[in-house]
C-alpha positions as CSV (number, residue, x, y, z in Angstrom):
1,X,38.1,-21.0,60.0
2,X,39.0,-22.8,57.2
3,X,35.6,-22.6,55.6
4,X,36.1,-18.8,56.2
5,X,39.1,-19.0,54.2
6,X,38.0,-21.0,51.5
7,X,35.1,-19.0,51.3
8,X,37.0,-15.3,50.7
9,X,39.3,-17.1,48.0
10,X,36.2,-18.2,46.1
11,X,34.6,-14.7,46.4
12,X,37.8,-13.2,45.3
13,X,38.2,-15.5,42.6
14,X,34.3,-14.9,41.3
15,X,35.0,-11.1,41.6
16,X,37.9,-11.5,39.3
17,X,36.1,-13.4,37.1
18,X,33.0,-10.6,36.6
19,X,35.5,-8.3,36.4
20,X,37.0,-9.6,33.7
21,X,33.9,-10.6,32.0
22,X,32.4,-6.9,32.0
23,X,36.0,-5.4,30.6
24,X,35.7,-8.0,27.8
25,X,32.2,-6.4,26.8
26,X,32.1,-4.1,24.0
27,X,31.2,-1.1,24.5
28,X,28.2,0.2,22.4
29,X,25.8,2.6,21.1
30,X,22.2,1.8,20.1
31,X,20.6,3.8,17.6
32,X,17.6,4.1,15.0
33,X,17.3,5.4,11.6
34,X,14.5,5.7,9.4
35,X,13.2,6.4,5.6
36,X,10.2,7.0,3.9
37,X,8.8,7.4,0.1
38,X,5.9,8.8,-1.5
39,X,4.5,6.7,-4.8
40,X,1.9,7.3,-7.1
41,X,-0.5,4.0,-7.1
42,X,0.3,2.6,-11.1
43,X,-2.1,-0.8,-10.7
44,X,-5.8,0.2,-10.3
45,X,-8.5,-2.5,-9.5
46,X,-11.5,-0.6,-10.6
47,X,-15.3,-2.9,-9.8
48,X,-17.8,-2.2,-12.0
49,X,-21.8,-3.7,-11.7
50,X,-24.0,-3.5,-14.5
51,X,-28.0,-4.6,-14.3
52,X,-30.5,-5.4,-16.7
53,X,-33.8,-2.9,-17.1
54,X,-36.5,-2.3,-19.2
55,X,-36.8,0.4,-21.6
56,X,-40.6,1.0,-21.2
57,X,-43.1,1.2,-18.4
58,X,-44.6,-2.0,-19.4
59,X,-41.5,-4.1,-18.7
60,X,-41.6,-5.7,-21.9
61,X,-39.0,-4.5,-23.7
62,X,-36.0,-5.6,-21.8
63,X,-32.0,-4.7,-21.7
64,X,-30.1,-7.8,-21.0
65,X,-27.3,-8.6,-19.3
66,X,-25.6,-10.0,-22.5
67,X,-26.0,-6.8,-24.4
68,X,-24.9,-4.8,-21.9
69,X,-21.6,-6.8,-21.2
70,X,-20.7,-6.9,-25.1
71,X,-20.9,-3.4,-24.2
72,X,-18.6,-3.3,-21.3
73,X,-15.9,-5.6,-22.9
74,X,-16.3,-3.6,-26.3
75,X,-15.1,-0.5,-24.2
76,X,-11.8,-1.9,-22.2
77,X,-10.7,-3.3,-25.5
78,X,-10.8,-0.3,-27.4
79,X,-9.1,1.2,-24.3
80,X,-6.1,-1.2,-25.0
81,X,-6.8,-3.2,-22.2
82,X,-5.7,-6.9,-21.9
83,X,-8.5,-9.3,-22.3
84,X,-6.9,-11.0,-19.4
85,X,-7.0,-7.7,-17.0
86,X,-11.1,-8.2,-17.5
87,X,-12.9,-10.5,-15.1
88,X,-16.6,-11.1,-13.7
89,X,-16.6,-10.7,-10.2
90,X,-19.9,-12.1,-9.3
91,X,-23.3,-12.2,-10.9
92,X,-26.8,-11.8,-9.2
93,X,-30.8,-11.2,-9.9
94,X,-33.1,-9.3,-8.3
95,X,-36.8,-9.0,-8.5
96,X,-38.3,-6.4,-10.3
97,X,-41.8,-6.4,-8.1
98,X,-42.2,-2.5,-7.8
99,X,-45.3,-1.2,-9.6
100,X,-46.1,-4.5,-10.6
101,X,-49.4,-6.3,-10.6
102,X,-48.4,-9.7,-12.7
103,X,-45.5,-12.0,-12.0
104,X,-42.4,-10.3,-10.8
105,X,-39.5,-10.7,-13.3
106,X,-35.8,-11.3,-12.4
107,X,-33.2,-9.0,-13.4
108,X,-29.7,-10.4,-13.5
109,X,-27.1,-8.5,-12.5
110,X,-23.2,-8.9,-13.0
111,X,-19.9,-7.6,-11.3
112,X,-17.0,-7.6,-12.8
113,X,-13.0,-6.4,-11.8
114,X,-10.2,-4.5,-14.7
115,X,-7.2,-4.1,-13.4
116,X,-6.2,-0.4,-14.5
117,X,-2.4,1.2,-15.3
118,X,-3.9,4.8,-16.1
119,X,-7.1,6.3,-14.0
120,X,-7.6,8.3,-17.7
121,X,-8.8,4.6,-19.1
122,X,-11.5,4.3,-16.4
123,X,-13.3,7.8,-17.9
124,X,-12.8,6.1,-21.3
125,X,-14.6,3.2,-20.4
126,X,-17.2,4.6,-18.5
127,X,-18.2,7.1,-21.4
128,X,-18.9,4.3,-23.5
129,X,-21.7,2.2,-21.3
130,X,-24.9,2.8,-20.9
131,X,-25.5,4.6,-18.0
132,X,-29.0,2.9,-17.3
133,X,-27.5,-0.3,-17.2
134,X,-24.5,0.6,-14.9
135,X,-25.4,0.2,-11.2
136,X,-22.1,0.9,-9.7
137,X,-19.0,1.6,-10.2
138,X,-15.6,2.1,-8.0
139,X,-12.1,1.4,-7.3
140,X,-11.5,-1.6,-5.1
141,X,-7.9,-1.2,-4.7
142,X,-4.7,-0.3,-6.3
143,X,-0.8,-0.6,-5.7
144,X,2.5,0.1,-6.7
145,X,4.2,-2.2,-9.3
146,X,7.8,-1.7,-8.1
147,X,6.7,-2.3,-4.3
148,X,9.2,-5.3,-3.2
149,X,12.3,-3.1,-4.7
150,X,11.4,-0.1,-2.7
151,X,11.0,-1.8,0.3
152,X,14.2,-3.4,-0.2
153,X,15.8,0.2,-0.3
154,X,14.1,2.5,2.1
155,X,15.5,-0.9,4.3
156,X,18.9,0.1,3.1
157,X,18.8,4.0,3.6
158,X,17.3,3.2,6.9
159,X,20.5,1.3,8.1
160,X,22.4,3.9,6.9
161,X,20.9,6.5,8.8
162,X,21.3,4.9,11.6
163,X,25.0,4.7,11.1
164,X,25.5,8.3,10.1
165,X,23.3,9.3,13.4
166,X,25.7,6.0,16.0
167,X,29.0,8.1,13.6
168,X,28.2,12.1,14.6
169,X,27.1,11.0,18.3
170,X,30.3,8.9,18.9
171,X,32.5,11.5,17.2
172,X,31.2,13.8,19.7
173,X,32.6,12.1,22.7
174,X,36.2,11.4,20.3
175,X,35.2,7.6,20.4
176,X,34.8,5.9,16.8
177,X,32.9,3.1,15.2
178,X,34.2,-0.6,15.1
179,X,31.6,-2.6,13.7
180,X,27.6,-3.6,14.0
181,X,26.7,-6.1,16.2
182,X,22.9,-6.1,16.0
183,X,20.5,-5.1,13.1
184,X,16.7,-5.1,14.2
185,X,14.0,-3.7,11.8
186,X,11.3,-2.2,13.9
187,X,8.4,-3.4,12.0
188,X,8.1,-6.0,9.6
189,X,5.7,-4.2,7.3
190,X,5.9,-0.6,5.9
191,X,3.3,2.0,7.5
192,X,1.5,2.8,4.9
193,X,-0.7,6.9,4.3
194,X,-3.0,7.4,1.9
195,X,-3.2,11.2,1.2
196,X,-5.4,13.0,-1.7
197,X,-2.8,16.1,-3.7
198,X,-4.1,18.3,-5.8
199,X,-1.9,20.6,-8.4
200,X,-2.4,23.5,-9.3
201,X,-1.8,24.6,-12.8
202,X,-1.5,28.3,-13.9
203,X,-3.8,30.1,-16.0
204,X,-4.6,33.4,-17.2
205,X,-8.4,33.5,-16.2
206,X,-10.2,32.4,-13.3
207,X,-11.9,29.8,-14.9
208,X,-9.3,28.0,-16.0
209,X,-6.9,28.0,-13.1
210,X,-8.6,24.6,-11.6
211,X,-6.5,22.2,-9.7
212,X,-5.6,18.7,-11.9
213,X,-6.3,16.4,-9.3
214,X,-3.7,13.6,-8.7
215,X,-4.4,10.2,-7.2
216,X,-3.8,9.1,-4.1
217,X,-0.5,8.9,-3.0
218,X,1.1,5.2,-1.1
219,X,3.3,6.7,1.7
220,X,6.3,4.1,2.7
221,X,8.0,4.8,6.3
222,X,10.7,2.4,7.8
223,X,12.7,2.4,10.7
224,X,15.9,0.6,11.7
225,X,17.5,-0.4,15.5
226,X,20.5,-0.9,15.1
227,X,23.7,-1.3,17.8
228,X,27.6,-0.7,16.9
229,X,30.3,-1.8,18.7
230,X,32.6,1.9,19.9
231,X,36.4,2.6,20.7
């Protein structure tokens, strides 16, 4: 009987003791919020290849890698690009066998990376080599310059979105906000779109009214969990 006894008083006593733990918990809404951004890409890594030919049939009279490099850097320094911003990439040789009944003769060939602020400057530079001795060309990648600050504040306006939706969906019960108690971003690295835009400029004849092509634009989106403590 006794055991019975102590048994129910040590129930009671661990009832009491939950219920006082679950009114001590705060009560609490959890919500998300999210913000995006579309940039315009202002770093361009642009690749560009050029290979060495021969200006006759007789594959005497050759074009050399040299002369067609003075060439290349000729062009991004006149476009106001920093020597710095120019860089070989790689360089090759392949073997110029077809049509050939002597030895075959090696053609070198060399890539090389610019690193771009205006699209406009790659036209520019292109106009000025010769297009035999280009084999390639394109862009390898680009970016946005300001990147870590945006990040930093689509973070920010995400927060605050949650807290404007956790404000109008406790308002609508008559409770109020007290405070945050846990701040979660729901992925650690913006989702990032690539999307082509085209805009249209007026005109007054047909043949004019052709779209001026933009680049491709960086699309940012960022989402928030958040949870607030309610009264």
């Amino acid at each position: 009987m006794k055991k019975i006894i102590l048994l129910a008083i040590i129930g009671l006593f661990s009832l009491s003791a939950s219920s006082q733990q679950m009114m001590s918990m705060p009560k609490k809404i959890e919500v998300s919020g999210s913000a995006e951004a579309e940039v315009t890409p202002d770093i361009l890594y642009i690749a560009i290849s050029l290979k060495e030919y021969f200006k006759d049939a007789s594959n005497k009279n050759k074009v050399d890698i040299e002369y067609l490099e003075r060439q290349l850097q000729t062009a991004v320094l006149k476009a106001g690009i920093p020597q710095e911003n120019f860089m070989i990439n790689n360089i090759t040789s392949y073997n110029n066998w077809w049509n050939k009944k002597k030895v075959s003769d090696f053609l070198a060939s060399k890539q090389y990376r610019i690193k771009l602020s205006d699209l406009n400057k790659f036209n520019e530079i292109m106009s000025a080599i010769d297009p035999k001795g280009l084999e390639s060309s394109n862009i390898e990648s680009y970016e946005y310059s300001k990147i870590e600050s945006l990040k930093k504040e689509l973070k920010i306006k995400a927060l605050q979105n949650a807290k404007e939706k956790a404000e109008y969906l406790t308002q609508s019960i008559g409770a109020s906000l007290v405070g945050p108690l846990e701040i979660q971003e729901m992925n650690n690295e913006p989702q990032v779109e690539r999307m082509m835009y085209a805009k249209v400029m007026m005109s007054d004849t047909v043949e004019e009214m052709m779209p001026e092509i933009d680049f491709k634009k960086i699309k940012l989106n960022f989402q928030i969990r958040a949870v607030f403590e309610i009264k």
